[in-house]
mmJSON file of the N, C-alpha and C atoms, coordinates in Angstrom:
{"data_MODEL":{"atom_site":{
"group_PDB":["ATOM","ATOM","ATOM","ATOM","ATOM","ATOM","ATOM","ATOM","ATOM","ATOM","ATOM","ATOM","ATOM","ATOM","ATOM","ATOM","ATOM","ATOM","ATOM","ATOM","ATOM","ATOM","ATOM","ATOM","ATOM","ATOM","ATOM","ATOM","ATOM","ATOM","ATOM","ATOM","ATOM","ATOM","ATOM","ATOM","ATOM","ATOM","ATOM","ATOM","ATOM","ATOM","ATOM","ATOM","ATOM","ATOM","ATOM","ATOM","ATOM","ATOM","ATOM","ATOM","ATOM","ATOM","ATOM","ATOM","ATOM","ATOM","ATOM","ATOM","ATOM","ATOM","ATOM","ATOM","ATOM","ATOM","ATOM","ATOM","ATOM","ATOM","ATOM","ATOM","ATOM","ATOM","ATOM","ATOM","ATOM","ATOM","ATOM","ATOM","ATOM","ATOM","ATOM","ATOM","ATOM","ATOM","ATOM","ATOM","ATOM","ATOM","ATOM","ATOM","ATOM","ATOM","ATOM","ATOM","ATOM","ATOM","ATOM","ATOM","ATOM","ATOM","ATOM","ATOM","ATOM","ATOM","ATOM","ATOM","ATOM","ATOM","ATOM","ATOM","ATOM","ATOM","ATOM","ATOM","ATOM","ATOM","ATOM","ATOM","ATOM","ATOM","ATOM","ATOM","ATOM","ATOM","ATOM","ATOM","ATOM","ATOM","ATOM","ATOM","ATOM","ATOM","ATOM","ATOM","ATOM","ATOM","ATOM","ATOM","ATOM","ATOM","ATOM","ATOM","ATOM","ATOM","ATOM","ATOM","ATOM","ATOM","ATOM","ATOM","ATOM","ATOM","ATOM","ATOM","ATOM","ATOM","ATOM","ATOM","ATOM","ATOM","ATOM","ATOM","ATOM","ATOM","ATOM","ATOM","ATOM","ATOM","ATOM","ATOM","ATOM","ATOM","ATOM","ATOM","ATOM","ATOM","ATOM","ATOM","ATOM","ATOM","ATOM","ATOM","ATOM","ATOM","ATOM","ATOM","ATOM","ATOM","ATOM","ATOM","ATOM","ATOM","ATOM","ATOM","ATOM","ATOM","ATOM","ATOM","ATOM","ATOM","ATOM","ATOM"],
"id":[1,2,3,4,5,6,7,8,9,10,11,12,13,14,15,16,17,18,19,20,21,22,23,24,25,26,27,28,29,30,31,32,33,34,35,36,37,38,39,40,41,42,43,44,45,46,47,48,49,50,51,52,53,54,55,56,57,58,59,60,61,62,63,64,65,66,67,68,69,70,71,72,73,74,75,76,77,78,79,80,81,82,83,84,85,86,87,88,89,90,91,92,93,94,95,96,97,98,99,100,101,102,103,104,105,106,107,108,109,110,111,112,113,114,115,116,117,118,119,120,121,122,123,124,125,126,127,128,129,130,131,132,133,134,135,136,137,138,139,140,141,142,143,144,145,146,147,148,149,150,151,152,153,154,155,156,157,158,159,160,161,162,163,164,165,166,167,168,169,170,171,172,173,174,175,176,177,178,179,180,181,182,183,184,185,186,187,188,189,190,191,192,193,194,195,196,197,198,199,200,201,202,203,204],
"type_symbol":["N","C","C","N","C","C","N","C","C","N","C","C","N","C","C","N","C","C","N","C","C","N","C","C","N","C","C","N","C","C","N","C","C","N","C","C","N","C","C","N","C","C","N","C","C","N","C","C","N","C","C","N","C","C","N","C","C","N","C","C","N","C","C","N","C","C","N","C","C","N","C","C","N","C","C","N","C","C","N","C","C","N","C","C","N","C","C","N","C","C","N","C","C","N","C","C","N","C","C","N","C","C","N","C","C","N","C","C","N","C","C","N","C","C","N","C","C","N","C","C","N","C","C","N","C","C","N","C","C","N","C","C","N","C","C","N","C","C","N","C","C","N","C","C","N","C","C","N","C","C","N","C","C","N","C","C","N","C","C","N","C","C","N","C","C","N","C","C","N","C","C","N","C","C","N","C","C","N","C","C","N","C","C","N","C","C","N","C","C","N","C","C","N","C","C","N","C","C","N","C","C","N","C","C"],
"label_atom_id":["N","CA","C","N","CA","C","N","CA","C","N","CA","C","N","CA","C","N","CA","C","N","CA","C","N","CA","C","N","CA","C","N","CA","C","N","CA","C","N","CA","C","N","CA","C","N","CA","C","N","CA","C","N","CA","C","N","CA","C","N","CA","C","N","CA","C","N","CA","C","N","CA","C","N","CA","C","N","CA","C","N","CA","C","N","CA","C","N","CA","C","N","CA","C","N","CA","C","N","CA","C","N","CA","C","N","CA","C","N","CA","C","N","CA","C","N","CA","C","N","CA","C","N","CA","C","N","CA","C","N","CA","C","N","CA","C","N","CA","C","N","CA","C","N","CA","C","N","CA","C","N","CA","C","N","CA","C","N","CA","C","N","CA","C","N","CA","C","N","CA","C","N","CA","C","N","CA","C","N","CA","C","N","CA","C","N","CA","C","N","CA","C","N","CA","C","N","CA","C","N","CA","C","N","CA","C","N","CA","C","N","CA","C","N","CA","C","N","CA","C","N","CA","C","N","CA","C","N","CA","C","N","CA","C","N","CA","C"],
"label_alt_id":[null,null,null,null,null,null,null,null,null,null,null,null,null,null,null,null,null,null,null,null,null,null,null,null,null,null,null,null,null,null,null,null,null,null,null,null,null,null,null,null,null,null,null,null,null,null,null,null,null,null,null,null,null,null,null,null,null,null,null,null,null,null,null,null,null,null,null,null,null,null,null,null,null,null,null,null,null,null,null,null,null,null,null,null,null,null,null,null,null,null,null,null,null,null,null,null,null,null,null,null,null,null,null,null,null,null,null,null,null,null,null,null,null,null,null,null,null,null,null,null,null,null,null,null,null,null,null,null,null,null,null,null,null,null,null,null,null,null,null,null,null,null,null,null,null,null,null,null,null,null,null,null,null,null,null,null,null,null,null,null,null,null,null,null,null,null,null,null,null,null,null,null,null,null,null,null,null,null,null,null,null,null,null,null,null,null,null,null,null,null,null,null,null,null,null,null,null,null,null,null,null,null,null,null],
"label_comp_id":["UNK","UNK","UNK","UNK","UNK","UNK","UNK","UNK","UNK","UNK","UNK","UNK","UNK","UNK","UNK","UNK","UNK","UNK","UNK","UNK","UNK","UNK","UNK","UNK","UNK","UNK","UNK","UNK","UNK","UNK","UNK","UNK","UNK","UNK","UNK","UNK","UNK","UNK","UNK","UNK","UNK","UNK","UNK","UNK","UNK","UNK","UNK","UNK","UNK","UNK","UNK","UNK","UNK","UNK","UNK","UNK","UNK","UNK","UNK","UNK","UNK","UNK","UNK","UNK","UNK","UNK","UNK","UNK","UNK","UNK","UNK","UNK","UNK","UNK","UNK","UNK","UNK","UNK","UNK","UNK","UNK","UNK","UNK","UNK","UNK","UNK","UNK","UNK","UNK","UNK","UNK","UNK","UNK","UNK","UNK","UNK","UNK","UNK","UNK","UNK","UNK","UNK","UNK","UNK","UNK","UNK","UNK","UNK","UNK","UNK","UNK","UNK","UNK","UNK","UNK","UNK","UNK","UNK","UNK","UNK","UNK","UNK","UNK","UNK","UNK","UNK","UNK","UNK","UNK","UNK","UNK","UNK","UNK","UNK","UNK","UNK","UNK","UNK","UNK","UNK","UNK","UNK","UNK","UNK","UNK","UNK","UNK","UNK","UNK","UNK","UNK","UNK","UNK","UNK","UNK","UNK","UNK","UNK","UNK","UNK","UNK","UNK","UNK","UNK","UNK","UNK","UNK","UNK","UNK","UNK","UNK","UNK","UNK","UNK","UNK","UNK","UNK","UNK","UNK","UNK","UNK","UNK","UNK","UNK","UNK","UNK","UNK","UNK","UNK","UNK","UNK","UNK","UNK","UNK","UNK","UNK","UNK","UNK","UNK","UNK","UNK","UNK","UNK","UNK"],
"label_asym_id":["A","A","A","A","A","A","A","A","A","A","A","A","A","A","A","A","A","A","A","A","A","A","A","A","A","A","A","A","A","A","A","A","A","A","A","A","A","A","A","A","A","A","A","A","A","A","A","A","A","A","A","A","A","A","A","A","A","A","A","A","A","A","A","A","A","A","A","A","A","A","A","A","A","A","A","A","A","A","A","A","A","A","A","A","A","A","A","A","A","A","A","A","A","A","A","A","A","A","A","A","A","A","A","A","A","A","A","A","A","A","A","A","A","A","A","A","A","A","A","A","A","A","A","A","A","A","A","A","A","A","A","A","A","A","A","A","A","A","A","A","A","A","A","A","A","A","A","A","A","A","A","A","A","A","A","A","A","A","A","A","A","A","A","A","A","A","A","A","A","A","A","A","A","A","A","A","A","A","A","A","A","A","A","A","A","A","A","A","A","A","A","A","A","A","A","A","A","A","A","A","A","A","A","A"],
"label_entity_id":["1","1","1","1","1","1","1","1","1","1","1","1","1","1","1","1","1","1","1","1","1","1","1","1","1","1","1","1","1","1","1","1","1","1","1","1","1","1","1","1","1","1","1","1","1","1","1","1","1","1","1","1","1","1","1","1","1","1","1","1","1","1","1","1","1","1","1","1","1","1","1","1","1","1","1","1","1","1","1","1","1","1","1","1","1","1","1","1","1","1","1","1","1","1","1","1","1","1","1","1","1","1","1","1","1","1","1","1","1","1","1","1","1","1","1","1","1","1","1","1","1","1","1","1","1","1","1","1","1","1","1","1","1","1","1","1","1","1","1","1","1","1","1","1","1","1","1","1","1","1","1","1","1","1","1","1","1","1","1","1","1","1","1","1","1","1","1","1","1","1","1","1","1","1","1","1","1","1","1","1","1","1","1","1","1","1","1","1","1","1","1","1","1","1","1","1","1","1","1","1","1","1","1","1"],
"label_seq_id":[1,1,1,2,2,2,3,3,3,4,4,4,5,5,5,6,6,6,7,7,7,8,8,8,9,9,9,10,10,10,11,11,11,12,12,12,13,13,13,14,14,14,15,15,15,16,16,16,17,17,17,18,18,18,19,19,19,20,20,20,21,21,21,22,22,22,23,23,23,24,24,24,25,25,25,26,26,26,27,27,27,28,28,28,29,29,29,30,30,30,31,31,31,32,32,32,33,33,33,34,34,34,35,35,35,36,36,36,37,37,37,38,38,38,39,39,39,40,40,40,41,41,41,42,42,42,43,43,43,44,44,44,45,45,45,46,46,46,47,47,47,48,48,48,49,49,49,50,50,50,51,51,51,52,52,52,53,53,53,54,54,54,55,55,55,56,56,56,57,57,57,58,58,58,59,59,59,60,60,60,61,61,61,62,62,62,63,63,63,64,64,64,65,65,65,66,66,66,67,67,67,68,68,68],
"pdbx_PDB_ins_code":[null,null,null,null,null,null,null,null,null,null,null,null,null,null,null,null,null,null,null,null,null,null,null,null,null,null,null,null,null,null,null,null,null,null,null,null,null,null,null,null,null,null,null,null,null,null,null,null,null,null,null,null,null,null,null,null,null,null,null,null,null,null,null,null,null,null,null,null,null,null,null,null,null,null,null,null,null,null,null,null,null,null,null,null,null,null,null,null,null,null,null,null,null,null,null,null,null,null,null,null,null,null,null,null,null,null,null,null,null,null,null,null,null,null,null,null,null,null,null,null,null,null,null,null,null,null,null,null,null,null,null,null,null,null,null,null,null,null,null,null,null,null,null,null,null,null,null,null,null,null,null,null,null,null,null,null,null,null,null,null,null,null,null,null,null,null,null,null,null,null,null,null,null,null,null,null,null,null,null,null,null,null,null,null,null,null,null,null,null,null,null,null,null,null,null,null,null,null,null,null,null,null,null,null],
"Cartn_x":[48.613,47.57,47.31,46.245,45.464,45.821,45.782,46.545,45.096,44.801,43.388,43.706,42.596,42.685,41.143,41.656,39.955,39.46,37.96,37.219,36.89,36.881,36.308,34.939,34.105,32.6,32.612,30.72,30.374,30.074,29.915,30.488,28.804,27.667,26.613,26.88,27.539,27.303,27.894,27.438,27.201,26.477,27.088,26.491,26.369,25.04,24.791,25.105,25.876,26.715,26.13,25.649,24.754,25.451,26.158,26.886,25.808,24.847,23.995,24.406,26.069,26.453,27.948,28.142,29.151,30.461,31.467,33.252,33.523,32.94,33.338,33.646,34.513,34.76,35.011,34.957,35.776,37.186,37.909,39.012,38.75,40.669,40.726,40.528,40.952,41.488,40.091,38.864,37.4,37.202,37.408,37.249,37.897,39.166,39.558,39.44,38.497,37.663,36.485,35.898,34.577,35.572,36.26,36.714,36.984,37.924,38.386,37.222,35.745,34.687,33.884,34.644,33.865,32.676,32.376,31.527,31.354,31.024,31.208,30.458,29.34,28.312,27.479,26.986,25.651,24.482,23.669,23.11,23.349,24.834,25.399,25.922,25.552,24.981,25.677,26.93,27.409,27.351,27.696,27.542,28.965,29.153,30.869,30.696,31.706,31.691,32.012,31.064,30.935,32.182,33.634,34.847,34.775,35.879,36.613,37.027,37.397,37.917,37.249,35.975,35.063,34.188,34.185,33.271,34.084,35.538,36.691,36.17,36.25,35.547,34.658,33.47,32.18,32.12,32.669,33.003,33.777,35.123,35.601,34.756,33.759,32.425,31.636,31.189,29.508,28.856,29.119,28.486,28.259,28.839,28.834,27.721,27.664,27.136,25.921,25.038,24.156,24.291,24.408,24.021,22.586,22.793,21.637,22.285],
"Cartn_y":[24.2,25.153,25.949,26.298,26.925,28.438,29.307,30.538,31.054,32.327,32.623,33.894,34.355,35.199,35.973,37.78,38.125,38.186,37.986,38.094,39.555,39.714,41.302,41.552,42.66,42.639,42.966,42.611,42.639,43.917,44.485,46.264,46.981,46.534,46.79,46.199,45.918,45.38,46.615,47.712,48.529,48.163,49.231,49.136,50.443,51.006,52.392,52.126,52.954,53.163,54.81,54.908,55.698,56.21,57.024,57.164,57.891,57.261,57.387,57.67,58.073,57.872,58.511,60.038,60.801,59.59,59.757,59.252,59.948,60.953,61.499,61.048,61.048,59.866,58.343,57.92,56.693,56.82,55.543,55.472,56.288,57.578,57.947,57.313,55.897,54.972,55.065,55.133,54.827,56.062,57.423,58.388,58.41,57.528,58.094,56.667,55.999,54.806,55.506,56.33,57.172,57.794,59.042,59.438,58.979,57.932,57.314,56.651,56.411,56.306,57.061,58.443,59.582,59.884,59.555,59.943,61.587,62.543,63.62,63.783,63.787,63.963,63.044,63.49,62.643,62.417,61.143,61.18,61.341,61.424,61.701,60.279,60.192,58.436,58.646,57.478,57.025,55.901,55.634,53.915,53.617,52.538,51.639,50.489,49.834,48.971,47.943,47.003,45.918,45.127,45.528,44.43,43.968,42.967,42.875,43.836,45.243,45.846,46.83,47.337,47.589,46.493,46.17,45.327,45.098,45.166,45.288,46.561,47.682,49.115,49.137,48.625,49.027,47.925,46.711,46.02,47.068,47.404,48.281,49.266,49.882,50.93,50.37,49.126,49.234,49.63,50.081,51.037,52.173,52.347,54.136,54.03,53.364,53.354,52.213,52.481,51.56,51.406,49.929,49.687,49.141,49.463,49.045,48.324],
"Cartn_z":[-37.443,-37.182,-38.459,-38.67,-40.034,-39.615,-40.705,-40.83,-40.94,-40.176,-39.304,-40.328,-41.452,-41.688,-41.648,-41.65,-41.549,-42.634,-42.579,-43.54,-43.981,-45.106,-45.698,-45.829,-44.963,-45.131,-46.232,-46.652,-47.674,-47.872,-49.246,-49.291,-48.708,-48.063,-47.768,-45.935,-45.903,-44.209,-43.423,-42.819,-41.955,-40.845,-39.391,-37.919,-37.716,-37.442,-36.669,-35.475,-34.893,-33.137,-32.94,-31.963,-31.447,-29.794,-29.587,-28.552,-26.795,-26.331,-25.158,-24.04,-24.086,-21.882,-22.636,-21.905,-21.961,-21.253,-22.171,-21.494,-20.444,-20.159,-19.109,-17.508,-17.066,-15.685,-16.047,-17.693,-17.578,-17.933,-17.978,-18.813,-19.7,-19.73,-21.121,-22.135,-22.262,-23.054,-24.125,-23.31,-23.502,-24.572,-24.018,-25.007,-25.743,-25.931,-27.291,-28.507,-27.97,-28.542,-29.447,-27.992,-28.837,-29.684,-29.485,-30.603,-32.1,-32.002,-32.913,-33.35,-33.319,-33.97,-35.128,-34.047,-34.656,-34.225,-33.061,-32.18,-31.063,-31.547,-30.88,-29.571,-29.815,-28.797,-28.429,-27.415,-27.177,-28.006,-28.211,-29.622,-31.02,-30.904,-32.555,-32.834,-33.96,-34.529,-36.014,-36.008,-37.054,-37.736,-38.649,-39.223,-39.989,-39.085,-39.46,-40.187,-40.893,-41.592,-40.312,-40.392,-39.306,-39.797,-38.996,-39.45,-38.227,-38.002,-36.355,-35.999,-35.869,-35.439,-35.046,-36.069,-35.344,-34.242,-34.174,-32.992,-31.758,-31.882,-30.851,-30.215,-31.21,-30.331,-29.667,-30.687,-29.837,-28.451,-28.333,-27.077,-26.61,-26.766,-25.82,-25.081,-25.309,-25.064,-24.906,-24.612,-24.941,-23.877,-23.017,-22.057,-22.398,-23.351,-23.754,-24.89,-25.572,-26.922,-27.323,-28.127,-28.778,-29.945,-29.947,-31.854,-32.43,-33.781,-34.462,-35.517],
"occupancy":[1.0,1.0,1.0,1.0,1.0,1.0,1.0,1.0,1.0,1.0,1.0,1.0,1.0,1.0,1.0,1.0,1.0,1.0,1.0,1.0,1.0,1.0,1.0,1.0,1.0,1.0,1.0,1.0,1.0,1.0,1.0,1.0,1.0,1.0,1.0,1.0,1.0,1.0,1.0,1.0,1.0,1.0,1.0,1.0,1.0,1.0,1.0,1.0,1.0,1.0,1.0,1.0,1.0,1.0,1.0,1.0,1.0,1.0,1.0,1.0,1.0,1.0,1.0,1.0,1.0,1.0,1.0,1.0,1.0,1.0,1.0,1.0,1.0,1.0,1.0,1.0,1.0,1.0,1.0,1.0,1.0,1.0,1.0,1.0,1.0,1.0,1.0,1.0,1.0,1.0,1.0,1.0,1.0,1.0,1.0,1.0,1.0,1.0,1.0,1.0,1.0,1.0,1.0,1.0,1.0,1.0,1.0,1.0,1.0,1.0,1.0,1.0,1.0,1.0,1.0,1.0,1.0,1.0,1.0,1.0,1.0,1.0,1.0,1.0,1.0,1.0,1.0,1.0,1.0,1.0,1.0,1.0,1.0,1.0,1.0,1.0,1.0,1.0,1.0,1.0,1.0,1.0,1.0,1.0,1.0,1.0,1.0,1.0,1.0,1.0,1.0,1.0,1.0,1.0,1.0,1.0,1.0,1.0,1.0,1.0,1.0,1.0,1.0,1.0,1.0,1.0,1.0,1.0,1.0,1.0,1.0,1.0,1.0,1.0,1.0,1.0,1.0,1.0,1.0,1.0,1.0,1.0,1.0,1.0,1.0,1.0,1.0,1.0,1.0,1.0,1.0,1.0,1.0,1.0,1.0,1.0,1.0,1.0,1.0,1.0,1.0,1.0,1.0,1.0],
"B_iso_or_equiv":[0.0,0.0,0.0,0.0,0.0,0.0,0.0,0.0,0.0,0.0,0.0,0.0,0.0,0.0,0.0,0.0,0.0,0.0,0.0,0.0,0.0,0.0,0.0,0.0,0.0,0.0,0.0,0.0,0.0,0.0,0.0,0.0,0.0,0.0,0.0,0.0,0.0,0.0,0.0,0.0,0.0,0.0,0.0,0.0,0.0,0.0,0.0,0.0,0.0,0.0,0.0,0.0,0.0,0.0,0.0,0.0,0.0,0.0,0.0,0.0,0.0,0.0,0.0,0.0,0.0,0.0,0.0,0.0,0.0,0.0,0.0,0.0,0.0,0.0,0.0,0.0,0.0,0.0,0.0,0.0,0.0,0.0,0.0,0.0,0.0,0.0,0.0,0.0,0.0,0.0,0.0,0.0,0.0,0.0,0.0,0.0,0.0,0.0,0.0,0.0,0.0,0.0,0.0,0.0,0.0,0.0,0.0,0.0,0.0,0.0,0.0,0.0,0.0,0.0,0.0,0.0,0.0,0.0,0.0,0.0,0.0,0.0,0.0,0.0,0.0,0.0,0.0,0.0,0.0,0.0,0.0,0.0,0.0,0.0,0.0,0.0,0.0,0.0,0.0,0.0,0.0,0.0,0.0,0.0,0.0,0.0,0.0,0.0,0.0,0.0,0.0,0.0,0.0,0.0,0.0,0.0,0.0,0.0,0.0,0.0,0.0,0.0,0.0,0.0,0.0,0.0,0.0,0.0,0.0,0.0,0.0,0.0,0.0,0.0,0.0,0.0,0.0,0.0,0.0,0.0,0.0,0.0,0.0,0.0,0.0,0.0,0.0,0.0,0.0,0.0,0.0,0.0,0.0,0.0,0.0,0.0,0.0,0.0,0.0,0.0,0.0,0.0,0.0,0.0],
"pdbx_formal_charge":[null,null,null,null,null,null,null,null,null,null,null,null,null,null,null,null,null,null,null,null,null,null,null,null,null,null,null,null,null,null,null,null,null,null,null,null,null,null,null,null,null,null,null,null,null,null,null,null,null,null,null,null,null,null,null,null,null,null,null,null,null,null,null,null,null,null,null,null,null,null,null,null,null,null,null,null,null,null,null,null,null,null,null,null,null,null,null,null,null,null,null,null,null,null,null,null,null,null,null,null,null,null,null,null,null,null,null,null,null,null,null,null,null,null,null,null,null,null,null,null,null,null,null,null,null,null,null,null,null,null,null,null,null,null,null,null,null,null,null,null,null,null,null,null,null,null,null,null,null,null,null,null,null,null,null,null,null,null,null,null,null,null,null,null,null,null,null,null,null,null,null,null,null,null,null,null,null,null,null,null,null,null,null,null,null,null,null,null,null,null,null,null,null,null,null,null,null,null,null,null,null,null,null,null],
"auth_seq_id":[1,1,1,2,2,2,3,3,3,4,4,4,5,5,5,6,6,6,7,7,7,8,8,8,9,9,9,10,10,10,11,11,11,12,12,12,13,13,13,14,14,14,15,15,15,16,16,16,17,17,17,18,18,18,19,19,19,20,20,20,21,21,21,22,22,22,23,23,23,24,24,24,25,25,25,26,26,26,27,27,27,28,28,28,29,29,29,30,30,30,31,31,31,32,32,32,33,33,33,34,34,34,35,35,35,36,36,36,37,37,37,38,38,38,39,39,39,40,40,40,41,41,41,42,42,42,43,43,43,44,44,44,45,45,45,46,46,46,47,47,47,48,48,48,49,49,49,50,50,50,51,51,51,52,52,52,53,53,53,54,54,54,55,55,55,56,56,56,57,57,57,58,58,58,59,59,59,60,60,60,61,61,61,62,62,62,63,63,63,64,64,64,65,65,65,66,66,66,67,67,67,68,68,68],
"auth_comp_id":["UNK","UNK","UNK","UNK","UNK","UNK","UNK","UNK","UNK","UNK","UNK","UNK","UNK","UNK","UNK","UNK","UNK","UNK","UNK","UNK","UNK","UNK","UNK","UNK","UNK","UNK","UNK","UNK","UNK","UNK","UNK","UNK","UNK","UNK","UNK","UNK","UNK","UNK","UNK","UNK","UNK","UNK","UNK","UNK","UNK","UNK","UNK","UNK","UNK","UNK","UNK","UNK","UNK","UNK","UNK","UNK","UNK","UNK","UNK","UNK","UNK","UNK","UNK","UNK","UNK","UNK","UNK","UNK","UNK","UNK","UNK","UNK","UNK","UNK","UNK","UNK","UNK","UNK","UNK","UNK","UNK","UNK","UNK","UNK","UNK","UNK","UNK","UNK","UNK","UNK","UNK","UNK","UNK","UNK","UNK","UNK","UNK","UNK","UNK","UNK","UNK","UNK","UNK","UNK","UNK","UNK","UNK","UNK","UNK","UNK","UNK","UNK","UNK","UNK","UNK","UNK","UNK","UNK","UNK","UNK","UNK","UNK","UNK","UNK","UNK","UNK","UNK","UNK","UNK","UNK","UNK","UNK","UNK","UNK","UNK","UNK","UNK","UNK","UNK","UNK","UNK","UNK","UNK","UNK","UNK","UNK","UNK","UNK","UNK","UNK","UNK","UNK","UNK","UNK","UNK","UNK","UNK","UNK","UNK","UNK","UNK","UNK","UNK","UNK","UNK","UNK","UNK","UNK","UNK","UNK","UNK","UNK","UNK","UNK","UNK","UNK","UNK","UNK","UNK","UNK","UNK","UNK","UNK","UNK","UNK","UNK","UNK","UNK","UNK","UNK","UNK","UNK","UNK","UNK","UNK","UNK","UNK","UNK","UNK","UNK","UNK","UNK","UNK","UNK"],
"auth_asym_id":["A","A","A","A","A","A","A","A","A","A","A","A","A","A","A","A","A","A","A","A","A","A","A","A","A","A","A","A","A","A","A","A","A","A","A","A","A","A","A","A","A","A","A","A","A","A","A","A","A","A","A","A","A","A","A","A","A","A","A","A","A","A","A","A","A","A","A","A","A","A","A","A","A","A","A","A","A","A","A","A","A","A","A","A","A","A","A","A","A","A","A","A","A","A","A","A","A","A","A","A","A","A","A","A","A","A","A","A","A","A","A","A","A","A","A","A","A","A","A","A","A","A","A","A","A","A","A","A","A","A","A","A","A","A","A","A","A","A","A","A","A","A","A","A","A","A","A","A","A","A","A","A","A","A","A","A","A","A","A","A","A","A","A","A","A","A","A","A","A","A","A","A","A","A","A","A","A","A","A","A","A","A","A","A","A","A","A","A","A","A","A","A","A","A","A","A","A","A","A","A","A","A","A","A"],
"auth_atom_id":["N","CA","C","N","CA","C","N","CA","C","N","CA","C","N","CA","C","N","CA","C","N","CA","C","N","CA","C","N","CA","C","N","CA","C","N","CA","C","N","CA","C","N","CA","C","N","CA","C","N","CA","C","N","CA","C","N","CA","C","N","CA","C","N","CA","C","N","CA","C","N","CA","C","N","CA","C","N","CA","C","N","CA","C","N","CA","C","N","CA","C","N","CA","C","N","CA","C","N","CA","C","N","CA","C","N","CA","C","N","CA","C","N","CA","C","N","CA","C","N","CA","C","N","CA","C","N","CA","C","N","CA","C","N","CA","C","N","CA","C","N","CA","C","N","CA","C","N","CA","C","N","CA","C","N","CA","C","N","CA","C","N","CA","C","N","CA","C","N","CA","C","N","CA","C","N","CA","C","N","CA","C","N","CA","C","N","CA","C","N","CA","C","N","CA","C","N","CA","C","N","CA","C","N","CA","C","N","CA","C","N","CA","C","N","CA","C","N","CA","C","N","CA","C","N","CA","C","N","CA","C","N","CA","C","N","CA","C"],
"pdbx_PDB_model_num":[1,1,1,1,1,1,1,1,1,1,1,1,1,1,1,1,1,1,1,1,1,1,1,1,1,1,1,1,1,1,1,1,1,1,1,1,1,1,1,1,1,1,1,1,1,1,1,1,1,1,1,1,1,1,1,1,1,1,1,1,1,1,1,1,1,1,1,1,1,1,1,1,1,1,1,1,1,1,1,1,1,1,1,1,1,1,1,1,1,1,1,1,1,1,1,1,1,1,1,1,1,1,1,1,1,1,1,1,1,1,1,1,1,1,1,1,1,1,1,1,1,1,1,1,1,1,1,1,1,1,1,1,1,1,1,1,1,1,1,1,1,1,1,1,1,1,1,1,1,1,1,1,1,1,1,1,1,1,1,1,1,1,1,1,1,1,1,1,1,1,1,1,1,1,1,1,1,1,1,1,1,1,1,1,1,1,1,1,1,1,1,1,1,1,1,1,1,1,1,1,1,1,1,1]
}}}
């Protein structure tokens, strides 16, 4: 079996995550997803470096959140 490694984005590949639907009443687990985004509020819109690990998050949320 081949040794699976991740790829490094390219230093311009960014995702705006746009947080639309309060954590409130889901899984903690969920808010401290938003958190660990850096997502405060409603409508407060950040931009992540599109790795796997971001995209693990924003799947973990995507009820909570929109991307661009």
């Amino acid at each position: 079996m081949a040794n699976k490694r991740a790829t490094k984005p390219a230093e311009g590949t960014r995702v705006k995550v746009t947080l639309v639907k309060s954590p409130i009443g889901f899984n903690k687990n969920q808010a401290k997803v938003v958190e660990g985004m850096g997502l405060r509020r409603i409508g407060h819109s950040v931009e992540l470096l599109d790795t796997d690990s971001t995209r693990g998050m924003i799947l973990k949320v995507r009820h909570l959140v929109a991307v661009e």
